[in-house]
MINU-666233 format. One record per atom (N, C-alpha, C, O): x, y, z; residue in three letters. Coordinates in steps of 0.1 Angstrom, whole numbers, plus 5000, padded with zeros to 4 digits. Atoms other than C-alpha are relative to their C-alpha. Last residue first. Example, Ala and Ser with C-alpha at 12.3 -4.5 7.8 and 13.67 -1.06 7.14 Angstrom:
BEGIN
499149895000Ser
513749895071Ser
499250115008Ser
499750225009Ser
500949885000Ala
512349555078Ala
500950125000Ala
501950125007Ala
END
This chain:
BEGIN
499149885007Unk
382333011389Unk
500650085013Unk
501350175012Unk
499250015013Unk
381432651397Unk
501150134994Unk
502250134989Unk
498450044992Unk
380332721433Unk
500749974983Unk
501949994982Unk
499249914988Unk
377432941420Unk
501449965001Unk
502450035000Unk
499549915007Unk
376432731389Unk
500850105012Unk
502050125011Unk
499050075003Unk
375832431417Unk
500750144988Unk
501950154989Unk
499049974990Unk
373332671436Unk
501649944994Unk
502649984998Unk
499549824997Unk
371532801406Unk
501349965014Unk
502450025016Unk
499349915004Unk
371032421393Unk
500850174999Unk
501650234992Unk
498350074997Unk
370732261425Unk
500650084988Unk
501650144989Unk
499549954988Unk
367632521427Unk
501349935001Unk
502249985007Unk
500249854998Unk
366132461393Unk
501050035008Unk
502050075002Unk
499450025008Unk
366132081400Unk
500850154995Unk
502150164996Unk
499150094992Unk
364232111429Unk
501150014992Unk
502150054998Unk
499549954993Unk
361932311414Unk
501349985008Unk
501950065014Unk
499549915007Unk
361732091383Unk
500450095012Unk
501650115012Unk
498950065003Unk
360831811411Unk
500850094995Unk
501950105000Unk
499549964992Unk
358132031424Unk
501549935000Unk
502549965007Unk
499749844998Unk
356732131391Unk
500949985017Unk
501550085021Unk
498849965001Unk
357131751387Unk
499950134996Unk
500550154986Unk
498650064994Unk
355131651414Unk
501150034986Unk
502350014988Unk
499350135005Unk
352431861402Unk
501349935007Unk
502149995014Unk
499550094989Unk
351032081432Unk
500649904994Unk
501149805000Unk
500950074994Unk
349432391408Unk
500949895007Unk
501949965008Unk
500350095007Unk
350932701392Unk
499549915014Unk
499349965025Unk
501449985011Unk
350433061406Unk
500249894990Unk
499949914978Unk
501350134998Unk
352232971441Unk
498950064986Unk
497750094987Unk
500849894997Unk
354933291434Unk
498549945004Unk
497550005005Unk
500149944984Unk
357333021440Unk
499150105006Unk
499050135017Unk
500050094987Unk
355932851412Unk
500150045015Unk
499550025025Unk
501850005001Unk
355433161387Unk
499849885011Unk
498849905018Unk
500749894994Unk
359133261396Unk
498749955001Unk
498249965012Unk
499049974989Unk
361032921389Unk
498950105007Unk
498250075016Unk
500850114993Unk
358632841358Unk
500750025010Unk
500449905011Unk
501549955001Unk
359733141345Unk
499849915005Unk
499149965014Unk
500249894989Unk
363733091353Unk
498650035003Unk
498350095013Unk
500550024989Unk
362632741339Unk
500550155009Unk
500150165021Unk
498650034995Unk
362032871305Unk
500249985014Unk
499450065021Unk
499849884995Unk
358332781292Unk
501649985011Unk
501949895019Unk
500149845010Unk
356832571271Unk
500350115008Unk
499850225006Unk
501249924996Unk
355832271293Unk
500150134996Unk
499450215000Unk
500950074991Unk
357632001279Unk
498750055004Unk
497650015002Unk
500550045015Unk
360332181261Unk
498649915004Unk
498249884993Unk
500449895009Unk
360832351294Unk
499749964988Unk
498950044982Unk
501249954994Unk
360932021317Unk
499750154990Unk
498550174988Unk
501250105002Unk
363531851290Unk
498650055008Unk
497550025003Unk
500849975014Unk
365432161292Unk
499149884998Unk
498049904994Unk
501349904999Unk
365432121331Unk
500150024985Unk
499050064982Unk
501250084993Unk
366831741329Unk
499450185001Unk
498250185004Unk
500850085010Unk
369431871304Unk
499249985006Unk
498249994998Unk
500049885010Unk
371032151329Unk
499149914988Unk
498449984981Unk
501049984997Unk
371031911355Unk
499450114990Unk
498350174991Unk
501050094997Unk
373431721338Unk
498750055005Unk
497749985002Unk
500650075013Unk
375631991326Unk
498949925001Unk
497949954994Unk
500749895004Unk
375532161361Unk
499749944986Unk
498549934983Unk
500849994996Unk
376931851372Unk
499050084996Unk
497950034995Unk
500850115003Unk
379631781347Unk
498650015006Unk
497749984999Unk
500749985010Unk
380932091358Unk
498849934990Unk
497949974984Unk
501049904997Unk
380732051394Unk
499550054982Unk
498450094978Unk
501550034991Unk
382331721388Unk
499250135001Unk
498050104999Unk
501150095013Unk
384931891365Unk
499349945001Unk
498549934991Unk
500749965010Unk
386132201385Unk
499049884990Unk
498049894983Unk
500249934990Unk
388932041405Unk
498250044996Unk
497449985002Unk
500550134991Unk
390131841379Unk
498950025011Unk
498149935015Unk
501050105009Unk
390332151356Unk
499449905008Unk
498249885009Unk
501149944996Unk
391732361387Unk
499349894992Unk
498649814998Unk
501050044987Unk
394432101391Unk
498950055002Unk
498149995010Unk
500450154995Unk
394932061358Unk
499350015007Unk
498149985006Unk
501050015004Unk
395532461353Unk
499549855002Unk
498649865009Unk
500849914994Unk
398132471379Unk
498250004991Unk
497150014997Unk
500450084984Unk
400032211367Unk
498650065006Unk
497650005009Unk
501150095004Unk
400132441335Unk
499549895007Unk
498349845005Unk
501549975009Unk
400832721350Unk
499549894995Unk
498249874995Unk
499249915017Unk
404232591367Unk
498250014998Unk
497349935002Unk
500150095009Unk
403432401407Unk
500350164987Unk
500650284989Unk
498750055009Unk
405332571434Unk
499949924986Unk
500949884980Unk
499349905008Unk
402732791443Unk
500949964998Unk
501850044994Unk
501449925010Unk
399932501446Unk
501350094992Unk
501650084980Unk
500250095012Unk
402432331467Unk
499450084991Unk
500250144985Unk
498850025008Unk
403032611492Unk
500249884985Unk
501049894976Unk
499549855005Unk
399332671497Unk
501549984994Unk
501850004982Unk
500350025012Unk
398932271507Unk
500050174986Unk
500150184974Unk
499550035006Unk
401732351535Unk
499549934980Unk
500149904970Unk
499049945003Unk
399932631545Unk
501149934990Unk
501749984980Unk
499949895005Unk
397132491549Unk
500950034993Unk
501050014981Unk
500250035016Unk
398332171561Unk
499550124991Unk
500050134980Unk
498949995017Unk
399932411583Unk
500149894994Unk
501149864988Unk
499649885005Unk
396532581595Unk
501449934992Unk
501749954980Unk
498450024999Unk
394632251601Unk
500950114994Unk
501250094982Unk
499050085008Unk
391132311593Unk
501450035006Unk
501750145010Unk
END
C-alpha cells in the first residue's frame, strides 16, 4: 500500500472528535455485521432442523461421522464463513 496515503489516511482518523470516530467504525463494521447476522439465521434454521448446535454438527462432520448430505456440506460451509466473518468483526 501506499505509505503516505497511509499516513495521510492515519492523520484524518486522528483529527476526527470521538464521535466521528465511532461512525466510521460503525460504518465500517456493518456489512460484516449484518453478515454474521445473516448467516447466523441460516445455521439456526440447520440446528432446529436437525437438533443439534452447529459447533456439534461442525465437529461430528469433520470428524466424517455423519453422511454426504448436501446440506451437511452446505451447513459446513456456512459454519465456516460464520467463524471466519466473527473473526474479522471483532
Amino acid at each position: 500500500m501506499n505509505q503516505k496515503l497511509v499516513e495521510s489516511l492515519a492523520q484524518i482518523i486522528l483529527s476526527l472528535s470521538a464521535e466521528e470516530r465511532q461512525l466510521l467504525e460503525e460504518s465500517i463494521q456493518s456489512p460484516i455485521a449484518k453478515e454474521v447476522k445473516e448467516i447466523g439465521e441460516r445455521l439456526k434454521r440447520f440446528e432446529e432442523t436437525y437438533q443439534m448446535s452447529s459447533e456439534r454438527f461442525y465437529q461430528k462432520f469433520q470428524a466424517g461421522e455423519l453422511g454426504d448430505s448436501i446440506d451437511f456440506f452446505e451447513w459446513n460451509t456456512y459454519y465456516e464463513m460464520y467463524r471466519s466473518a466473527q473473526l474479522q468483526a471483532s
